[in-house]
C-alpha positions in Angstrom: 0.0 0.0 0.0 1.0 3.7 -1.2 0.1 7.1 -0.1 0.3 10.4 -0.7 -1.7 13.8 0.5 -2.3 15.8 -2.5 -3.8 19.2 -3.1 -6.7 20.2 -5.5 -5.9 22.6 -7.9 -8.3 23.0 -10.6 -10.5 26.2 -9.4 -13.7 24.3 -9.4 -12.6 21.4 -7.5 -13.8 18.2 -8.4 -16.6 19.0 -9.6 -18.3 16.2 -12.6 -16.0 17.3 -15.5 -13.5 16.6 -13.5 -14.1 13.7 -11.3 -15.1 11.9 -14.4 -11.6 12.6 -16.1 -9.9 11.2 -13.1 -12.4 8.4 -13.2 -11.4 7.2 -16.6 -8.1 7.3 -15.8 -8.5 5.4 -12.1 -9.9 2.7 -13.6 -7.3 1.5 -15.9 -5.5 0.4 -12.7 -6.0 -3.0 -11.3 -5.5 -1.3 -7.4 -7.6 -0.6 -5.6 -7.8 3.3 -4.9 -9.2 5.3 -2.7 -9.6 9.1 -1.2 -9.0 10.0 2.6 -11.0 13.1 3.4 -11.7 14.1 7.4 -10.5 10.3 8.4 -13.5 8.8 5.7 -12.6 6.3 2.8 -13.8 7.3 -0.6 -13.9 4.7 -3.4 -11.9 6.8 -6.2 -13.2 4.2 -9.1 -17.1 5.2 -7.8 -17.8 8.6 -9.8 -20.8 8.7 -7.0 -17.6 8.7 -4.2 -15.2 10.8 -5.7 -18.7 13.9 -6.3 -19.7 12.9 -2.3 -15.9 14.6 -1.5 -17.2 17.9 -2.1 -13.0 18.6 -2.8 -12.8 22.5 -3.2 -9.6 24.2 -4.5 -6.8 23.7 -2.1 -8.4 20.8 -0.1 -6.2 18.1 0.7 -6.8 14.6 0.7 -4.5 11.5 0.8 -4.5 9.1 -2.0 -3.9 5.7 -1.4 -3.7 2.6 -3.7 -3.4 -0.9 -2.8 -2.5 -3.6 -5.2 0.2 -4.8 -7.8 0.5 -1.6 -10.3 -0.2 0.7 -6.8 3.0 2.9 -7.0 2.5 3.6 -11.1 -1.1 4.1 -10.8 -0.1 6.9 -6.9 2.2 8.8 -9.5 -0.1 9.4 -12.1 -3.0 10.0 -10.2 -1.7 12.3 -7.8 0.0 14.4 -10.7 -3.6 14.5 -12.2 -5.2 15.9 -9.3 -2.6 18.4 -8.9 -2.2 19.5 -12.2 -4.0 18.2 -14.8 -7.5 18.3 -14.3 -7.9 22.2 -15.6 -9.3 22.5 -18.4 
């Protein structure tokens, strides 16, 4: 298991654009990935977890994945969410 706290930059947040881009690209992972907010799991593979969030611009979370392509699948992820998710 890998984490790492990351920082939401797009100005929106992860609002549905956005949670749906990060989505698409969670789910070509086989591990198992997830968002810590306020000591709660999210599932980050569950569009429906990811809205619930309600992750503003500068709130920080930890992202955690668990499985065989975990460390790949933390370093893509957590760029996204920290800079890629503009658009």
């Amino acid at each position: 298991m890998v984490e790492k706290k990351v920082c939401v930059t797009n100005e929106i947040g992860l609002h549905a654009k956005a949670a749906s881009k990060f989505l698409n690209d969670a789910v070509k992972y086989k591990s198992n990935i997830e968002f810590i907010k306020d000591d709660k799991n999210y599932n980050a593979k569950s569009i429906i977890s990811i809205l619930s969030l309600c992750a503003h611009k500068g709130c920080e979370l930890i992202l955690r994945c668990e499985g065989e392509d975990e460390q790949i699948a933390l370093d893509n992820l957590s760029e996204l969410i920290e800079s890629r998710l503009d658009y």
